[in-house]
Every structure is written in C-alpha cells, then in structure tokens.
C-alpha positions in Angstrom: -12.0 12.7 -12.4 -9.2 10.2 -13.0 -11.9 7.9 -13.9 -12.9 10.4 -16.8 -9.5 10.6 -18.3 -9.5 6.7 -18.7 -12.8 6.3 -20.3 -11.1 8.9 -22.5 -8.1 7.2 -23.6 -10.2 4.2 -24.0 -12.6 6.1 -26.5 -9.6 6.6 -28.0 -7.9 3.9 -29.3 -11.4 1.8 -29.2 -13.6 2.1 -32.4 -15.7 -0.4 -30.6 -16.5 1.7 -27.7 -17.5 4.7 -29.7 -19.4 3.8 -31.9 -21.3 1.3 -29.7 -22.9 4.4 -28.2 -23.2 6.0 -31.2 -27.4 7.0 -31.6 -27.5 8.5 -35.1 -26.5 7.5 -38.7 -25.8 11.4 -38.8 -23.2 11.4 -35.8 -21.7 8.5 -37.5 -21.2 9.8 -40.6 -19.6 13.2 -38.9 -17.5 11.1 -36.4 -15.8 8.4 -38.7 -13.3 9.9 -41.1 -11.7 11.8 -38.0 -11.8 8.6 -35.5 -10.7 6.4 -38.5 -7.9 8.9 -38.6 -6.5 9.1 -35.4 -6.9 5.0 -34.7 -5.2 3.8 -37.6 -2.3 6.7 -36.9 -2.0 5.8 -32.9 -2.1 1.9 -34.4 0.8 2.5 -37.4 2.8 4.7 -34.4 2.0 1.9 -31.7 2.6 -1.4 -33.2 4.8 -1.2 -36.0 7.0 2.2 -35.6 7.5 1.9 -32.0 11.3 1.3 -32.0 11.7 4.3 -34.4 9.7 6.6 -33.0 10.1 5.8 -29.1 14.0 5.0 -28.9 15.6 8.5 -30.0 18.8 7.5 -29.2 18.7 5.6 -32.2 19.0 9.0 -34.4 22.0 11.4 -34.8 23.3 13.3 -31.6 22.3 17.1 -33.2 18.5 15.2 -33.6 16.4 15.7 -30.3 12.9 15.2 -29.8 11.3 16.5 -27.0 8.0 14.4 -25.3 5.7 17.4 -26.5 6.8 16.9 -30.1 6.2 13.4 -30.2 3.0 13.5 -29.0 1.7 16.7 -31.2 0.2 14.4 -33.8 -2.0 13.1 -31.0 -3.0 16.0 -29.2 -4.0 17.2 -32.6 -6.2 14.6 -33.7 -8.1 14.6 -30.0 -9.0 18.0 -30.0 -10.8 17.3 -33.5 -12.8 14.5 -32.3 -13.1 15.9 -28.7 -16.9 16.9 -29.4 -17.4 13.4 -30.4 -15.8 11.8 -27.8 -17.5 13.9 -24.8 -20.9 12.9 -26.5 -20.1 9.1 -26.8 -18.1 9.0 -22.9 -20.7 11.0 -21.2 -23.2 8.3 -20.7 -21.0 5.4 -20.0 -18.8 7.8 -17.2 -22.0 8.1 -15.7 -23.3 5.0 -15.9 -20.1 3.3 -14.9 -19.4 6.1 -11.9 -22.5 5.9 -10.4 -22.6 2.6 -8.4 -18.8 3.5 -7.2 -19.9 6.2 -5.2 -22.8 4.9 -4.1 -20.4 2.6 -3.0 -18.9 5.0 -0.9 -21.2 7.4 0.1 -21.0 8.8 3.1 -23.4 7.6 6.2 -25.2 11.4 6.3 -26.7 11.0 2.9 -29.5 9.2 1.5 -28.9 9.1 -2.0 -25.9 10.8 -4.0 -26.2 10.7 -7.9 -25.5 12.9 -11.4 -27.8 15.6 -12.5 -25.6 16.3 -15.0 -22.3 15.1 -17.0 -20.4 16.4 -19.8 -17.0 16.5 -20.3 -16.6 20.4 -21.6 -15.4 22.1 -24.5 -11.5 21.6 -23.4 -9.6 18.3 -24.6 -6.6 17.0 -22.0 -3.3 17.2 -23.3 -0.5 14.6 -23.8 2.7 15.5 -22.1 5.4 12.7 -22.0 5.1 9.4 -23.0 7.4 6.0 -22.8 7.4 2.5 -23.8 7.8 -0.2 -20.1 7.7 -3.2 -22.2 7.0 -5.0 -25.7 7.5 -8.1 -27.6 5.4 -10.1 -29.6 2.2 -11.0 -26.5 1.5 -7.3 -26.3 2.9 -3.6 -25.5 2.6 -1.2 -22.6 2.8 2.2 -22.8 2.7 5.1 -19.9 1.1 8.6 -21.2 1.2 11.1 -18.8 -1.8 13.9 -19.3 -2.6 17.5 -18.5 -6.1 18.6 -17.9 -7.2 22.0 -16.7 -11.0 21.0 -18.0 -14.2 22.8 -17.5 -16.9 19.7 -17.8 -20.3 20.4 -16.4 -20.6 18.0 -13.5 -23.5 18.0 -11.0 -24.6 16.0 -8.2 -28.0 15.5 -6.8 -27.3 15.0 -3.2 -30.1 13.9 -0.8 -30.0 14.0 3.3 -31.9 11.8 5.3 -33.6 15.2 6.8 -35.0 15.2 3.4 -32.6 18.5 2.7 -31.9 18.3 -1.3 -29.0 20.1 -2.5 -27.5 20.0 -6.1 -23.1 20.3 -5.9 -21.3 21.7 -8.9 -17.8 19.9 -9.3 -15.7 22.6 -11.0 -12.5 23.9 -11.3 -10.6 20.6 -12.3 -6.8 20.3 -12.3 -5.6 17.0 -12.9 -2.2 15.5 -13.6 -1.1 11.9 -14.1 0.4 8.9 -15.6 -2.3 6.4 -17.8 -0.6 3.0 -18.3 -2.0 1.7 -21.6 -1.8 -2.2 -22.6 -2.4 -3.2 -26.0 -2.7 -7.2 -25.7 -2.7 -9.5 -27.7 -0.9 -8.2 -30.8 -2.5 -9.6 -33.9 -2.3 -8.9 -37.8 -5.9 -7.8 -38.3 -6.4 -3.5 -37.9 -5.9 -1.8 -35.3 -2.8 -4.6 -34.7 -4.3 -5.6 -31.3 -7.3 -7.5 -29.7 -7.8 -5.5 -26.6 -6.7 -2.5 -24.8 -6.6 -1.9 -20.7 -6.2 1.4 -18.8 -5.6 2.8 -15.9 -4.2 5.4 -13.8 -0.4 4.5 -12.7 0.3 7.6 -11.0 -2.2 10.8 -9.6 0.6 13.8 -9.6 -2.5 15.9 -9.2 -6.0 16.1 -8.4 -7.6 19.3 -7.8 -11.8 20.3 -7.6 -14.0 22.6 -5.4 -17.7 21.7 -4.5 -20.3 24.6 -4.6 -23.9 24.1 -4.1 -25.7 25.5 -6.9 -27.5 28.5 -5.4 -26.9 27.6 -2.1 -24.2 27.4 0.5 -21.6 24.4 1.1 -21.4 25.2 4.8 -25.4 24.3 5.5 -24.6 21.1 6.0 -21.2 20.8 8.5 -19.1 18.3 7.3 -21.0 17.5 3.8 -17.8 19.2 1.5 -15.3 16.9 3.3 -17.5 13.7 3.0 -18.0 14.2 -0.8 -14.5 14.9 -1.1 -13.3 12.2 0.0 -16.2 10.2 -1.4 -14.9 11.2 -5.1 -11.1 10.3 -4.1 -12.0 7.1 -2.6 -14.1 6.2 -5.8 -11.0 7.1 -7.9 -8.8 4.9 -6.2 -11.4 1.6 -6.4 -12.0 2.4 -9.9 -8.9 2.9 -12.1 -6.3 3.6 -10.2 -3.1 0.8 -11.0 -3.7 -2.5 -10.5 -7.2 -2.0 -10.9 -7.4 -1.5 -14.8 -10.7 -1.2 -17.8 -10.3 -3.4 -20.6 -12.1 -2.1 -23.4 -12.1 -5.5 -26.2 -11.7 -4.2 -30.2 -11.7 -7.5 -31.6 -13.6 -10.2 -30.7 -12.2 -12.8 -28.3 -11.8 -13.7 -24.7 -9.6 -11.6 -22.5 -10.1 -12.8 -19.3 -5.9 -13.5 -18.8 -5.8 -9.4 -18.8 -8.7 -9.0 -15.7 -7.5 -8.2 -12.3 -6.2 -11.1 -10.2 -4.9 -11.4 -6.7 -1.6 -12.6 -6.8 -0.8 -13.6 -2.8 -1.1 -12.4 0.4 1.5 -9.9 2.5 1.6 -11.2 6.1 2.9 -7.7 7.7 3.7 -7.9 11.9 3.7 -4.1 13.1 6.2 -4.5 15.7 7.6 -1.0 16.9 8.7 2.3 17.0 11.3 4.4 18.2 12.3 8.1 18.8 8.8 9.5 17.5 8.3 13.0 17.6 6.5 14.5 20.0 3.4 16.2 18.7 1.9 17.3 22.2 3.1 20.2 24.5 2.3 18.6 27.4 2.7 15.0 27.9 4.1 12.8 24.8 2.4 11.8 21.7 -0.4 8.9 21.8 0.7 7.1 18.5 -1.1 4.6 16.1 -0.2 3.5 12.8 -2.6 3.2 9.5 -0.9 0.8 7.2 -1.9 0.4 3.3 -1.4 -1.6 -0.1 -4.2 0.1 -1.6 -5.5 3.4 -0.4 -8.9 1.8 -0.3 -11.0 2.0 2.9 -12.1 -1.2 3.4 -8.7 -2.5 2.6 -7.0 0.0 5.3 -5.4 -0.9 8.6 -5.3 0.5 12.1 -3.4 -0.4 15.2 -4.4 0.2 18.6 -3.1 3.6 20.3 -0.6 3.7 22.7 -1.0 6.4 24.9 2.0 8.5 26.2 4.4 7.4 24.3 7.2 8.1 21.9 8.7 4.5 22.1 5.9 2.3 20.9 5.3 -1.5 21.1 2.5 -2.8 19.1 3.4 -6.3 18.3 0.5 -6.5 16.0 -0.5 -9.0 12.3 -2.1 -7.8 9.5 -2.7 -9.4 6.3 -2.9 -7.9 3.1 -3.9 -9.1 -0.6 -1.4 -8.0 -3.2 -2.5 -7.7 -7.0 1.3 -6.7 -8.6 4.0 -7.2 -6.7 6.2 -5.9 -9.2 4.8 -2.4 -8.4 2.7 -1.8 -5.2 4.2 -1.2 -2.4 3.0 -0.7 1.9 2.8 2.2 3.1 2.8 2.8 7.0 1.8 6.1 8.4 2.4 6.9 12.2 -0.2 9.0 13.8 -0.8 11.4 17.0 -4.2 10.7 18.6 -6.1 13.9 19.2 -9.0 12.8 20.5 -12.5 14.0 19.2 -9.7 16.2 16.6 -8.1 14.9 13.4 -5.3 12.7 14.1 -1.9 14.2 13.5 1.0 13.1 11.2 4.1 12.4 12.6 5.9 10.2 10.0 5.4 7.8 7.0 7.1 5.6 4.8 7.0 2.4 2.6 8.5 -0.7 1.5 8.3 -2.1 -2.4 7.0 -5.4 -2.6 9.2 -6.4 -5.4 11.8 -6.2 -2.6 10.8 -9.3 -0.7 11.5 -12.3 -1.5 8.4 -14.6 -1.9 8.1 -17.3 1.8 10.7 -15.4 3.5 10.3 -13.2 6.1 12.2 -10.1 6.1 13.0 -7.8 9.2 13.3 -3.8 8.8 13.7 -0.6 10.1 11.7 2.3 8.3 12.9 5.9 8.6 9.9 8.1 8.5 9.7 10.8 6.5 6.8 14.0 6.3 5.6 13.1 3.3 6.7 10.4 0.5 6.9 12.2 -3.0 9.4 14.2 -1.1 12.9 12.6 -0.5 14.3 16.0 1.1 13.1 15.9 4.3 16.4 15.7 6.9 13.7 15.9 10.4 14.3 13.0 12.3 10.7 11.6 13.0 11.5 8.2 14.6 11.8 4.8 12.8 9.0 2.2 12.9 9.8 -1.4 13.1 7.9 -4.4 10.9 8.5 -8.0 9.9 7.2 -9.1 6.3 6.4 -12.2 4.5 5.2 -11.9 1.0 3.1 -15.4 0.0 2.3 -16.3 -3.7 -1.1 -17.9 -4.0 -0.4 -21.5 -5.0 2.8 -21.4 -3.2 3.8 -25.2 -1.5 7.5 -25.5 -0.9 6.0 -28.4 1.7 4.0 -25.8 3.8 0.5 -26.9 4.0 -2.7 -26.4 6.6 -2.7 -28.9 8.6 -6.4 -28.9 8.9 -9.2 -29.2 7.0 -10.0 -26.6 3.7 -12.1 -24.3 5.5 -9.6 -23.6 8.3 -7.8 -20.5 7.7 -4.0 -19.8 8.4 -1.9 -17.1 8.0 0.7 -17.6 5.4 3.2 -16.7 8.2 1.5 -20.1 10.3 1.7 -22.0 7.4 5.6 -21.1 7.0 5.9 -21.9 10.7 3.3 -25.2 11.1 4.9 -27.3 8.2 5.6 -30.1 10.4 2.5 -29.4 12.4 0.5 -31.8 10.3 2.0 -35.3 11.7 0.3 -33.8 14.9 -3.4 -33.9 13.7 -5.5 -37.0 13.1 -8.7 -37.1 11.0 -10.7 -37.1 14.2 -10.0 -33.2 14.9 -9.9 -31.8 11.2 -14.0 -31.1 11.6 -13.6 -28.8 14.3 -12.3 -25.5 13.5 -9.1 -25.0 15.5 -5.9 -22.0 15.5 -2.8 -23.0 16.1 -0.7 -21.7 18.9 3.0 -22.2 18.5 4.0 -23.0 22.1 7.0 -23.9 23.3 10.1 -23.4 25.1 12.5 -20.6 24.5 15.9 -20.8 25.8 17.8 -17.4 26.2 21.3 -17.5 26.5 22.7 -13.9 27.3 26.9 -13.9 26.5 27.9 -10.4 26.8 27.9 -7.0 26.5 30.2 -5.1 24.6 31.2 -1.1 24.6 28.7 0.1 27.3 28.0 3.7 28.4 29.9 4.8 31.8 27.0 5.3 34.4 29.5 6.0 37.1 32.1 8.5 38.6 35.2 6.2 37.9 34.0 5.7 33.8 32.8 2.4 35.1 29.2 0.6 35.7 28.5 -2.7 37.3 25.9 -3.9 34.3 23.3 -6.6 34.3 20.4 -7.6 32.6 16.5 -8.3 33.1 15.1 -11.1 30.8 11.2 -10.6 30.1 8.9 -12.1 28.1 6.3 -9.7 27.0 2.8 -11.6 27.3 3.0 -13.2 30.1 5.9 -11.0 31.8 7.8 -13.4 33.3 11.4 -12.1 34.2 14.8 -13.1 34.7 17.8 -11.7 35.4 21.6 -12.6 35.4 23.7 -11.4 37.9 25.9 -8.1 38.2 29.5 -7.7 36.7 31.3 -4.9 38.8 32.9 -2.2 37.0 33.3 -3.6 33.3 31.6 -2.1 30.5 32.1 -5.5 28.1 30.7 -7.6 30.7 30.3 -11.3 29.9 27.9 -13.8 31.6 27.0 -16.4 30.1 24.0 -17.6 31.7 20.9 -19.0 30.2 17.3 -18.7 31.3 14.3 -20.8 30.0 10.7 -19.3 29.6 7.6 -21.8 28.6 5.9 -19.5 25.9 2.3 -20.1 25.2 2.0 -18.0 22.4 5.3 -17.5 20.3 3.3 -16.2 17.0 2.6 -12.9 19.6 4.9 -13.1 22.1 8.3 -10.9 22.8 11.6 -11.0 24.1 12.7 -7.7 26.0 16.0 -7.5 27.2 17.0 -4.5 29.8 20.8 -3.8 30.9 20.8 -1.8 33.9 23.9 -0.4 36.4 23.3 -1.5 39.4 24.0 1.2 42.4 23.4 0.6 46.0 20.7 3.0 46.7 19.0 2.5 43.4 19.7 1.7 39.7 20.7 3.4 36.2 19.0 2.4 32.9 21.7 1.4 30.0 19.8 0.5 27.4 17.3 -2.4 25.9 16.9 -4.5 23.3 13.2 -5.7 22.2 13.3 -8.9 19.4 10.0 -10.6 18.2 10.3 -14.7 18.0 10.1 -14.9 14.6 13.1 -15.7 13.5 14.4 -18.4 16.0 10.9 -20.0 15.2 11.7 -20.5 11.7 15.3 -21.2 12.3 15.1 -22.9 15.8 17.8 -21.5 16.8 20.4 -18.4 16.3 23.2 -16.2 17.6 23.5 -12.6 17.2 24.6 -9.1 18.2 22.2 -6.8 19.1 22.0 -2.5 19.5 21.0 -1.4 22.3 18.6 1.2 21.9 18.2 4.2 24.3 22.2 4.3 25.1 25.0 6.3 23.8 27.0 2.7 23.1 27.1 -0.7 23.7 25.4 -4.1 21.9 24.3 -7.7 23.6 25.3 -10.7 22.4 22.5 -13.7 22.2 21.8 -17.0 21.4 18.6 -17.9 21.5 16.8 -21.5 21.0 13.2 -22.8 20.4 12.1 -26.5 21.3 8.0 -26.5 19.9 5.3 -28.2 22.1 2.7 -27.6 19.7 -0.9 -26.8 20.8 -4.7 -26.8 19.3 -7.5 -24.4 20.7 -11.1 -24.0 19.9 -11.7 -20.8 17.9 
C-alpha cells in the first residue's frame, strides 16, 4: 500500500509521468489545466518560497500556522485531480508491484497476481510537512500522509492443488512519512530535473484479506503468508533507502540511484539477565538481527537452549545504504519449538554513531518494543562488537590475497601487516586467514568482592579459560581478603583469535566445596587491534566486585585451505 502512496506523490509533482500514460487527446484535455495547476503551485511553494513559507518563525509571535494550514492548498488541488491520477497510477502500480511479490510469494502458491487495481474514489491527505535540507544541488522534503482509502484491489491467487481463489484487499489504514528529493535545481519549469520518493517512516499499515465469495480459512495459513507477502514487498520496494526517481526534465540521474555505501561487520557476542519466557526450565534464546527488514537480508543465530545467560560469539556482515539514517536492530527470541517464537527483548544501534574502521563495544538494554521508550521491565542486555567499513576505505588495510579472496572488513582491520607474509606463489589458492597467536593473561586483582563466608570474608581465586579450545588456568587462592591481588600470568596458544574467548571465573574456595563470585567473559578483539591493554572489568553475576587485567597478543599468523 505504501508503494501506492509513492507512485502517488510521484504522479504528483511529475507532468512526465502522467501524461506518459495518458491514452486520449480527451483525458488530456480534462486533465491539464488542473495538473498544470497544482505543479506550477507545488514548484513556486517548493523552490522559490521555501524559506517564507516553511520557517514560521520568521513571522510575528501572534502569527501561527499550523501543518494542516500549510498544506490545505495541496490537499485541495489533489482531490481535484484524484480521478485523473487513479486512472494514470493504476496501470503502472500494477505493473511495477507485480514482479515484487512474485518476488516474495510464498512457497504454497503457484502464481499470485492482480485481477483488479484502482485506487478509489478517496484522495490521501497531507498532514505535516518539513524541510531536512536545501541549498542550491537540490531540496528534501518529508510529508507525512493520512489515508483511510477504499481502492478496489484484488488478487488472483493460485495453489499448486490447482485451488483458485480471488483475495479482496480492503479496509486500508495507512499512516507515514514520504521523503521527497527534488535534485538537481535548475531554471527551466518545474525548477528541478528530477524527483525521488520514498517511504521514511510506516506509523501505520493496516488491511484485511477476504476471499471473494469464499472463505480465508480454506486454506490454513494462506491469510498470514499473503500478509506478510504484501509487507515484505513494501519494505523491498519503497521503503527509505530504497527510493523511485521519477526524471521531469531530460538528463541523467544516475548520482540519485540507490548505492551501497559499506559493509557493517556486527559480532553477536552475548546476553545477560534475559527473561524467562518458560514455566518450566529457562528460555532457549536466539537473536534475529536487521538493517533492512528484508528477508533475504535478515540474520539468525543459533539457539541456546536453557539459558538466560547466553554466549553466542557469532559474525555477521551487513551492507549499509545510508549510514546517516539506518540503523541495526537486534531482537532476542524464546524458541518454542514447532510454535512461533517468543519476544523477549529488542533494541538498536544508529549507524551514524560509529565511527567508520573502528570497532566499537556495547551493551544494549532491551526493550518490548522500539517506538515505545516507556517500558521500565528489565529484559536482559545483549552484548555486540561493531565495525562500520566505507567501501573504498584504505587507511593501509588491504587483502593480502588475491581480488577474488574475500575478507571481512573486520580481517582486513586486523591482517594489515598480514601481507609481508604471502608470496605470489599462494595468492591463486583461495585461502582464510586465521589470526593465531599467543595470548598472555595477566590477572592483578580483585577489588570490592561479595562476602561468601561467615566472618564477611572469602578466600577468592580465579579460573582462566579460553572458550574454543577450553583450556584452563587458574591462580592460586588469597585467604580471607575480598581485594585480593595476585599477579600472575598465564599464556594460552590460540588458534583462532577472530572466534575465540576469554572467560574469567572468581570462585571462594571452601574445604568441602566451592562458592561462585562472579565472571567476566571478554572477546579478543580489542587486544588484537591494540596488542596489548589494561583494564577493569565488572563482574557479572555478583552483588560487587571488578578484575583487574592486562592482557597481551604476540601474532603467529596462519593460512588454511577454504
């Protein structure tokens, strides 16, 4: 439906679009004076009264304009040349929609297609509208639009049991934000070469499905795997970055076409404290992780069963088309089985909050739901590491193979001096790059423990283990202190530091047993781009109490067959 709306705006401000679909001298000569109109006014208000009319605070205090007001002038003019416009955007929706959900049609249907498309009687209605940016390349605007429509929409749907059965999509509610570009600006009418839309923001997107003289429920499962058919469609289509460029004047506008920008290297690490969704046991959790809410382009870690304290550990890769507005988005889910999967928390990071070839560590609060900034429920947090990578980004980090080797933009960060280690010989044989070495962990203290004993005392010490390969150390016990200091250092060989992990445990030792104090669980990125660091450290799973580390890597780089 989203889809409609933009072919609408586009009818709107193009001439070119309309009356390239335009079949009679007698619809053209009904159509012109009012598109004429409504052009040349949205032009005049666009291009050269856009500081008067959009900057209010320019007027006297006692003159206010509401969004509504401003935008009368335009509502106005598209309810006069609605008729026209649902003639002429008819076709090319259908035309244009068509191959998108065929696309995405479900596996239990043979063939999903329009009977029928019109647009209805009722025209959408401007509700707000603002200026982002402007200057002498171009201008973009955001419109947000109402539409309670009633277009006439049918699918023909066809099983592969060779069951027929023709779906009415009625009862449309939609609300959202259209970003409109007008690029370039020129001095010839309308005042700009070209305009691009799409959908910025879906506030609302409401329909129901009814079989025409039939029942939806014949088929179990068809209404949900239409649904979603439609909604993934929307978001492929025309939902922001993905935008239509409709040309007015003649000229090449390939500079305003969709372009990947880089790639975000994401490392699903942890989570902690989830929520437990089952009564008996604990939660089986798996994240789904997302630029674009766009199947193909979606994300899914393993599940771990039984438990509310995850470790994934896991690298995904990502291709980003704005970083100045997309953001990820991480859900956390309860495996049910043969049942839907169910929510436990969610939450996101803005891209334009990374900077570009570093890596940046964080902790995620998750929340029930995103567009909702109330929620106080503690869910759990969900640890990731991030590394956002501009295509055509050097800074001296290069493969060190030949072109049709692939690394991830987090290897090529790490491998810069990885080159001096390959000769011409081995560049023909497609290799990955394992970043062994040797990691040195030196544990100093512990500060601020939690009493595990009668007296307000414990007698603390810690287990060293690397995650992969689950070798373990351990340093010996300090009686009765909780800010213990030891001081000792423990080297592991690491065959894999891109995937490995560093656990650290404190325990309390007891004669007849032992009391758990805590842990710490660190990835090796960060001493594998610094080589070597020292920090303080939370313990998680205690009251109190933080570890003091130093940790060092010495590389002993490595090439397998892949």
């Amino acid at each position: 439906m989203s889809f409609v709306l933009g072919v609408v705006i586009g009818v709107l401000v193009g001439v070119g679009l309309i009356v390239g679909f335009v079949k009679s001298e007698n619809y053209r000569s009904k159509c012109r004076s009012e598109l004429a109109t409504t052009i040349a006014a949205f032009a005049r208000m666009t291009v050269e009264d856009s500081r008067k009319i959009f900057t209010p605070e320019q007027y006297p205090p006692w003159v206010v304009f509401s969004n509504q007001q401003k935008l009368n002038w335009l509502n106005s003019h598209l309810e006069k040349i609605w008729p026209f416009v649902d003639e002429a955007a008819s076709e090319l929706v259908k035309s244009s929609v068509e191959p998108i959900l065929e696309q995405y049609r479900p596996m239990i249907l043979a063939s999903l297609k329009f009977s029928k498309f019109t647009l209805g009687t009722v025209a959408p209605q401007f509700t707000g509208i603002s200026i982002l940016e402007g200057g002498s390349e171009g201008i973009t605007m955001e419109l947000e639009m109402n539409w309670d429509g009633n277009p006439s929409i049918i699918l023909d749907i066809m099983t592969y049991v060779g069951v027929g059965l023709p779906v009415q999509v009625k009862n449309i509610g939609f609300t959202g934000i259209f970003r409109l570009i007008f690029r370039p600006l020129v001095d010839e009418f309308p005042c700009f070469g070209a305009v691009c839309y799409s959908l910025r923001k879906k506030k609302k997107l409401d329909f129901t499905l009814k079989v025409v003289g039939g029942d939806m429920t014949a088929i179990p499962g068809i209404s949900d795997a239409i649904e979603g058919t439609i909604r993934d469609a929307i978001e492929d289509s025309i939902t922001w970055p993905v935008r239509k460029i409709i040309p007015i004047l003649p000229g090449d506008y390939s500079d305003l076409e969709l372009k990947p920008t880089g790639v975000l290297e994401v490392k699903l690490v942890q989570a902690k404290e989830l929520t437990n969704k089952d009564i008996i046991g604990k939660s089986d959790p798996f994240a789904e992780l997302y630029v674009r809410p766009v199947r193909d382009r979606m994300k899914k870690s393993k599940t771990i069963n039984n438990e509310l304290n995850p470790i994934w550990n896991e690298h995904f890769e990502f291709v980003v088309e704005d970083p100045l507005t997309q953001h990820l988005v991480i859900k956390i889910y309860d495996d049910e089985g043969l049942q839907a999967a169910e929510l436990i928390g969610c939450a996101h990071v803005r891209l334009n909050e990374l900077e570009p070839g570093k890596v940046k560590d964080v902790w995620l609060k998750l929340v029930k739901d995103l567009e909702i900034q109330r929620d106080q429920k503690n869910r759990g947090q969900v640890h990731l590491e991030l590394l956002y990578w501009p295509y055509g980004t050097t800074n001296g980090f290069s493969n060190p193979f030949a072109d049709n080797v692939q690394l991830t933009s987090l290897e090529k960060v790490l491998k810069s001096g990885a080159e001096a280690a390959q000769n011409g010989g081995e560049i023909n044989r497609r290799k990955d790059v394992i970043v062994r070495g040797v990691l040195s962990v030196t544990v100093i203290s512990a500060e601020d423990l939690a009493p595990t004993d009668l007296m307000g005392k414990a007698d603390p010490y810690v287990v060293v283990t690397m995650k992969k390969t689950e070798t373990k150390n351990k340093t010996r016990v300090v009686p009765e202190s909780l800010n213990p200091v030891w001081n000792q250092t423990f080297d592991f060989v690491v065959e894999d530091g891109l995937h490995d992990m560093l656990i650290l445990e404190v325990w309390d030792h007891d004669t007849f047993g032992k009391d758990y104090m805590g842990r710490c669980i660190l990835t090796l990125t960060r001493v594998l781009m610094e080589g070597e660091y020292k920090e303080t450290f939370e313990l998680d799973g205690a009251k109190s109490g933080i570890l003091n580390l130093h940790l060092k890597w010495v590389p002993q780089p490595l090439y397998r067959d892949s």
